[in-house]
C-alpha positions in Angstrom: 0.2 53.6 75.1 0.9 54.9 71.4 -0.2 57.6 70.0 0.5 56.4 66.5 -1.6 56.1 64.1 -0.9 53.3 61.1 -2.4 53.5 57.9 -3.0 50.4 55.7 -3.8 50.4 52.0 -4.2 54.1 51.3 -4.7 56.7 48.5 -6.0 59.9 48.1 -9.6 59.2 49.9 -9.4 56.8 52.1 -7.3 54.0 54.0 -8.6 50.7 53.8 -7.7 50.2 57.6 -6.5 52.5 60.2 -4.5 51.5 63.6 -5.0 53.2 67.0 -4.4 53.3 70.6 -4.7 49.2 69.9 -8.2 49.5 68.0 -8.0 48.9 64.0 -11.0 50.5 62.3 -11.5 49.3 59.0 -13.3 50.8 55.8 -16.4 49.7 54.1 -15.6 47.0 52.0 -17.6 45.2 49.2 -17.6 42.1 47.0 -15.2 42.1 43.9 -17.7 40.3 41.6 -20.9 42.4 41.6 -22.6 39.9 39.8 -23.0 37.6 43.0 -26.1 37.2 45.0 -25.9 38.5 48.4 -24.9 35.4 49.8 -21.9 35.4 47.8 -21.3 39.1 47.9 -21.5 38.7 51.8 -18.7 35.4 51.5 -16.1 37.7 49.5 -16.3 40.8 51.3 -16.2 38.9 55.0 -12.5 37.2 53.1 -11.6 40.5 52.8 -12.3 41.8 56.4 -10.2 38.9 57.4 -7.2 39.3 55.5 -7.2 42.9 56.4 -7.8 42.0 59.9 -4.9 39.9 59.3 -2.8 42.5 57.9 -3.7 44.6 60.5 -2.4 42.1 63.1 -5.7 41.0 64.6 -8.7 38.6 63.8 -12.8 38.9 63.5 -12.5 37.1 67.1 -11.9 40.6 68.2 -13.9 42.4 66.5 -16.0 45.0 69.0 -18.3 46.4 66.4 -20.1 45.2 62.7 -21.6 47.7 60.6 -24.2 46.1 57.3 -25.6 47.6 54.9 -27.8 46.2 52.7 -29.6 47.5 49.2 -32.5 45.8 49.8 -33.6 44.4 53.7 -35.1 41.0 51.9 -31.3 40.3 51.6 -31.5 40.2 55.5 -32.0 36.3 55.3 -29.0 35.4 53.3 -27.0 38.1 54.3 -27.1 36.8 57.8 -26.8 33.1 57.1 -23.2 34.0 55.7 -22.9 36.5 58.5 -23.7 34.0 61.5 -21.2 31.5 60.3 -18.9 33.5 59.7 -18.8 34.9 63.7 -16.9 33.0 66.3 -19.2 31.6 68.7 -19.5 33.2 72.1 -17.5 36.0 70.2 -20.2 38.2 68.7 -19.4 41.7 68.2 -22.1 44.4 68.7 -23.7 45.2 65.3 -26.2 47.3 63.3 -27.6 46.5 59.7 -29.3 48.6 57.5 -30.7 49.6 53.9 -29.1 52.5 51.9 -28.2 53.6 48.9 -24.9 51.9 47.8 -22.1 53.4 45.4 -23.3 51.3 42.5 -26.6 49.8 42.1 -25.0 46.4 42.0 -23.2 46.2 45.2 -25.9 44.1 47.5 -24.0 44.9 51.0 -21.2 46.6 52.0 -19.4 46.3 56.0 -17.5 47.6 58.1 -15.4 46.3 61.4 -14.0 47.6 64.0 -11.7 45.2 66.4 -9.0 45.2 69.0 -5.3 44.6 68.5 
């Protein structure tokens, strides 16, 4: 097994994905266009898990873990019926969801995946 480690999309403070021991761990990522409801901020950031799933060599059907956060918990609803299509069925990864306090005020949710190669 490799020790590597593989660095995707990286600058001074952070890498947007990180490859190891055959587990790709990818950073927070949010929506482009702020000016989206949750719903559609939840669409554009999931894209963007999969195409860097994708460039990491893997897909969401193996992610192992989800991490949400929301601004506002009465986005639960429609964060989640973007969310659940999104899965693969009988593929659900383990996940957590939360409120906090986002790096802008109009970033609605913001997740992270973990997955195996």
């Amino acid at each position: 097994m490799s020790h590597a480690i593989t660095r995707l999309d990286q600058n001074t403070r952070r890498s947007r994905a990180v490859i190891h021991n055959g587990t790709v761990y990818l950073a927070g990522h949010t929506a482009d266009d702020r000016s989206l409801d949750v719903a559609g901020q939840t669409r554009q950031v999931l894209a963007k898990v999969d195409e860097m799933l994708a460039a990491s060599g893997t897909d969401k059907s193996k992610a192992l873990m989800v991490t949400i956060w929301l601004a506002d918990m009465q986005d639960f609803a429609a964060m989640n019926s973007v969310y659940d299509a999104w899965i693969v069925p009988g593929q659900a990864p383990a996940r957590c969801c939360g409120k906090v306090e986002l790096a802008a005020p109009d970033i609605r949710v913001e997740i992270m995946v973990t997955a195996a190669l």
